[in-house]
N, C-alpha and C positions, 0 to 999 in steps of 0.2 A: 562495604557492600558484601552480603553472605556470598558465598561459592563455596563449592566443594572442595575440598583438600586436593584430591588430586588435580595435578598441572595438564592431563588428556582433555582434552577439548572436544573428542568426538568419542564419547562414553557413550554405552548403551542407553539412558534415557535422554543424551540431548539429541541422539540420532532419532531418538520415538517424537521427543517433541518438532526435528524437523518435519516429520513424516505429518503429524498433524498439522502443523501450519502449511506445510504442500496440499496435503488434501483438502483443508480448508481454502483456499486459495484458488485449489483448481476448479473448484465449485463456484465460486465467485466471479472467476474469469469467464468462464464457462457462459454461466447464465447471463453474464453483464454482453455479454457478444453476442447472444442468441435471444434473450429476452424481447427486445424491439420486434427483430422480426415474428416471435411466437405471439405477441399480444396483437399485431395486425393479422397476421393469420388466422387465430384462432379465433377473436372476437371482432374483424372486420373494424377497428379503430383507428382515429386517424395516423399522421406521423407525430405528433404532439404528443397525442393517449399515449403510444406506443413507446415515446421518448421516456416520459415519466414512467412505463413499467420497469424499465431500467434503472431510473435515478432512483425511486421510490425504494432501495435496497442500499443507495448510501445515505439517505437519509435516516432507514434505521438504523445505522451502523453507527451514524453522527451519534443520534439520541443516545442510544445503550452505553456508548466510550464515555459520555458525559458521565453517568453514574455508578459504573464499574470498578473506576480505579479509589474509589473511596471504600465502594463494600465487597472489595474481592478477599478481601485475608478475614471478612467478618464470614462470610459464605465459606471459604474456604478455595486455592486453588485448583485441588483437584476435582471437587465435587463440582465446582462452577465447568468447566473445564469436559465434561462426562454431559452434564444438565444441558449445556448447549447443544454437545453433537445429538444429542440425541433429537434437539428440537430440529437441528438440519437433518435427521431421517426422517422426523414424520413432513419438513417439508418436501422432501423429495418426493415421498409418496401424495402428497398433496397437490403436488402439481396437473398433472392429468386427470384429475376429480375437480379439479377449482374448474365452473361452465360461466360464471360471470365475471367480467371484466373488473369489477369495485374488489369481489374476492381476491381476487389475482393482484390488486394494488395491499390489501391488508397483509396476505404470506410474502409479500414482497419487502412491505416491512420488518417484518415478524422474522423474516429471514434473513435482512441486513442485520435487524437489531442484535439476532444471533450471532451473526458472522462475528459486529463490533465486539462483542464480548469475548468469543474467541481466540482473537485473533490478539487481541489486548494478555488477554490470559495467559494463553501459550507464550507469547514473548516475553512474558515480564518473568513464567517458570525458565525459558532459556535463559534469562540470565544469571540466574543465581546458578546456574550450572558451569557458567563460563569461568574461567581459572581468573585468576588475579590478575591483569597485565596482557589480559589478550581481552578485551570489552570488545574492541573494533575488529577481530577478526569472527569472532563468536556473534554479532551481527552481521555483518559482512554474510559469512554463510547461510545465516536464517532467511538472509535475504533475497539470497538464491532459491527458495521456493519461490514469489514472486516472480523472478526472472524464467523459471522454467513454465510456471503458470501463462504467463503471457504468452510463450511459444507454443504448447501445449493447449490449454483451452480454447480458446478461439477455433482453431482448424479441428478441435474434437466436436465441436457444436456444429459448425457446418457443415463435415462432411457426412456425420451421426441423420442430423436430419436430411441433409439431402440423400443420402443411399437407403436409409431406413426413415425413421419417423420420428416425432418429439418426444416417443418416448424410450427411445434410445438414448436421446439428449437428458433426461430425465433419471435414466436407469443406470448414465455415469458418473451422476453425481452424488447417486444413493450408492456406488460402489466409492467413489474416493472418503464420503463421508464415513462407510463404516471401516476402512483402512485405518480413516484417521480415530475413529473411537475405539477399535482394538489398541491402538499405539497407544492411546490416553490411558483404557485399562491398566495397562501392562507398564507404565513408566512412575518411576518412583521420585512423589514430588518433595521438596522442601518446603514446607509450610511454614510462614513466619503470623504467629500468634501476635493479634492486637493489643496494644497496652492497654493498661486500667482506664488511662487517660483516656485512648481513644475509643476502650469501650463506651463511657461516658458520656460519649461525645455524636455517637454512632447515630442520631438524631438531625445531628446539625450540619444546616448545611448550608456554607459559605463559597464564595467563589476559589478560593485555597483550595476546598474541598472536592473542588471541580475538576482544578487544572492546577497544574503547578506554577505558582508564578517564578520559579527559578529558571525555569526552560522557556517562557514563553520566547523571548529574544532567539532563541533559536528555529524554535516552533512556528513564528514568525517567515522565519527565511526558509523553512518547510514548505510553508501555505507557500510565499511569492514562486518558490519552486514549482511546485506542481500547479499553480495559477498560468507560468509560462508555458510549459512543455502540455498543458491540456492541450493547448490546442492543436498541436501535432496529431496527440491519437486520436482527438474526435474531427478536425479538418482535413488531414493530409490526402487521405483516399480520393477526398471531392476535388482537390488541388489538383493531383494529379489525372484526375479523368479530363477536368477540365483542359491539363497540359495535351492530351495523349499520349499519356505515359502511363496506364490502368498498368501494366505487368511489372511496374516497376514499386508500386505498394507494397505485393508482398515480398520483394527483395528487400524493399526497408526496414519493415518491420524485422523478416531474418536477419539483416547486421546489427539492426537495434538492439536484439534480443542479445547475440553473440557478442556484440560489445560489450552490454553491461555484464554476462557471465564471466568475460575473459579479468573484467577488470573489480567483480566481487570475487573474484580468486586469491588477489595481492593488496586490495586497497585497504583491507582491515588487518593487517600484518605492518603495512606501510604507516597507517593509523596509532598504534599500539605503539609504534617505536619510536615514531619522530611528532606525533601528534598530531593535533586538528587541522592546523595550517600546512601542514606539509600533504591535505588531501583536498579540504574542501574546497580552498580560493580556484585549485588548480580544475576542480570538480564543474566547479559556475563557472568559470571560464571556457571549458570544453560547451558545456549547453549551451551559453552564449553564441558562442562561435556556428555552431550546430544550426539555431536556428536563426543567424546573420546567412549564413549559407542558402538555406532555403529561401530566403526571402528573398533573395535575387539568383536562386536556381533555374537553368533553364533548357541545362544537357543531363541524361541518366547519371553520371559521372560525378555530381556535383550532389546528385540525391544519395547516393552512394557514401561520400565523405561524411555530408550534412548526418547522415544516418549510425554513421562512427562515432561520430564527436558528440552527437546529441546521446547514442545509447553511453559511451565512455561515461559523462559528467552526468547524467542521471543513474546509470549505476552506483558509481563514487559517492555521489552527493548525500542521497537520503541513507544509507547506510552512516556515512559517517556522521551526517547532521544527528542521525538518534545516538550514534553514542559519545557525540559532545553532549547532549541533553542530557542523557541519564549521567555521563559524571559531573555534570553542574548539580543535582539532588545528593537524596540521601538514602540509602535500603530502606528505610519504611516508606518511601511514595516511590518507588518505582511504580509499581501500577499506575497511581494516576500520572506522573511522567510520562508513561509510555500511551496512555488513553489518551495527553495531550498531542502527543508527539502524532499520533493518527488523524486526532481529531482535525488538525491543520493541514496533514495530506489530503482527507475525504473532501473538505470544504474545499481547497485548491483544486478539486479535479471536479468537483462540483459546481462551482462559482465559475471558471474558466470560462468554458464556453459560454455561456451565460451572457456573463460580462465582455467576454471579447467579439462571440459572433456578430454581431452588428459590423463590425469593422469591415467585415468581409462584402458586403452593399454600398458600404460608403468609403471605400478606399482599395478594397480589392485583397487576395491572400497575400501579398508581397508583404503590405503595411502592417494585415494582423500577425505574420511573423516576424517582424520589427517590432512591433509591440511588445510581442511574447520573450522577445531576446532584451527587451527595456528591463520587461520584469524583474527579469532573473538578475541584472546586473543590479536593478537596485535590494534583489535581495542579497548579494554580493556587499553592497554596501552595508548592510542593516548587520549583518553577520560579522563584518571588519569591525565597525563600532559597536556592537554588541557585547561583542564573545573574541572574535579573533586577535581584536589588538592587545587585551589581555590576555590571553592566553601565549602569543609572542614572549611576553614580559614574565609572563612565567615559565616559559619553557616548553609549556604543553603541546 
């Protein structure tokens, strides 16, 4: 796998590429929190419309990750990389001029589909920057944008609109996005040139070409991951009202947040040294546990722990599931490695609710937390027979 000579891990342009995936992210988080309410406000639609202006941006993110990791080194990284942010500026500015709601679903796309690209891109330049023997700390870190995004966007959208207007909400995602396209200017990427072969080839298009089939097995227990833990972020608020416990949401989410930060500090150091199994198994079993907890939670006390153990083994987990994935490939598909390795997060946080909310009519949130804690154990499973019980036997 290429990397840089030098053994520093926080080199001037992996620190530019964090700042791009922060910014990117924070815009993501941002709108995904505040979108519902801005399309019933603005266009008076129902809760449904209003749901889909939200989803209708992982959806383009789905689509875009499908065909990116095949033609990102034909386009090139950095130019791909530069092309997007800039389409996240004219969506910024787009937002407050879009007066019909069907518009509002097309930038919605147009602006997932960006994000997928992005987000894909920028990762896959972090890693050739990551030293030899540190893969899992060198995500680990990147993945702490994500974790500060969570803490961050959310409460910038709310309070943005409620003390000012949507277009304040609007005016700080055209500022994180052009943060993030000065750092794109300004960082010096490694370009890895297509072969002859796959100049060739650059037509065809097969399911290989899509996704990596070397990662799916992990990719897999990706999706069951964020198929379980969805329904925490888009259930727990309505749980908790229903408890009388409304003040106790956002103390969740704050130790959710602080757990997974505390624990992508060491888990990709811990990763690099003793291997897969010495993070992930222990990874799904904190989520497990996490949401075993909620589902027969019934004092603050208990949302509190549940809140620990679910952000611990979701912080752990998808840092370290992506960089078992990427060392099952090889340096020419990291890209599409890593557009799988998404593709299965998006669809799990998408599919989730979907698939699970019914439960919550015909068996109550106790049982769709039981459900959710099923999930994840049998992605536990898929992961031991997959990936894990070799990797034991080798060492990894």
């Amino acid at each position: 796998m290429a990397s840089f000579p030098s053994q520093r891990l926080w080199t001037p342009d992996y620190f530019r590429a964090f700042v791009v995936l922060l910014g990117v992210s924070l815009v993501f988080i941002t709108l995904m929190s505040f979108m519902a309410l801005y399309a019933a406000q603005r266009f008076s639609v129902n809760d449904t419309a209003a749901g889909f202006a939200t989803s209708a941006f992982v959806a383009g993110g789905a689509l875009s990750r499908v065909l990116i990791g095949k033609y990102l080194d034909f386009i090139g990284r950095k130019r791909t990389l530069i092309i997007v942010l800039f389409v996240f500026v004219a969506c910024a500015l787009l937002y407050p001029l879009t007066d019909h709601y069907a518009l509002l679903i097309l930038l919605r796309v147009v602006h997932g589909a960006a994000f997928g690209v992005a987000s894909t891109t920028v990762t896959s330049i972090a890693i050739t920057m990551v030293p030899v023997g540190r893969l899992g700390e060198g995500l680990g870190y990147m993945a702490l944008a994500g974790t500060v995004s969570n803490a961050v966007g959310p409460l910038a959208a709310l309070q943005l609109n409620e003390r000012a207007s949507s277009l304040w909400v609007f005016g700080f995602t055209l500022i994180c996005t052009l943060v993030a396209l000065i750092a794109a200017l300004l960082m010096n990427v490694h370009e890895r040139a297509p072969t002859v072969d796959e100049y060739s080839r650059r037509w065809r298009i097969r399911g290989s070409d899509l996704v990596d089939p070397k990662i799916l097995p992990i990719a897999l227990v990706g999706l069951l991951t964020t198929l379980g833990y969805s329904v925490v972020m888009t259930f727990l608020p309505a749980y908790l009202v229903g408890l009388n416990m409304v003040n106790i949401a956002s103390l969740f989410f704050l130790i959710w947040a602080f757990a997974m930060l505390m624990v992508r500090l060491f888990a990709g150091r811990l990763h690099d040294r003793y291997g897969d199994n010495a993070v992930i198994p222990g990874a799904l079993l904190s989520l497990v546990a996490g949401l075993v907890i909620l589902a027969v939670a019934s004092a603050p006390w208990h949302f509190i722990i549940a809140a620990f153990l679910s952000g611990f083994g979701h912080g752990a987990a998808l840092p370290g599931l992506q960089t078992a994935g990427i060392k099952r490939t090889t340096s020419d598909r990291v890209p599409i490695a890593t557009s799988t390795h998404y593709l299965a997060l998006d669809s799990g946080l998408a599919i989730g609710p979907v698939m699970l909310g019914f439960i919550i009519h015909l068996a109550g949130y106790s049982v769709l937390y039981f459900a959710g804690a099923g999930i994840v154990t049998l992605g536990l499973l898929v992961y031991w027979l997959g990936h894990g019980r070799n990797a034991a036997r080798s060492g990894a």
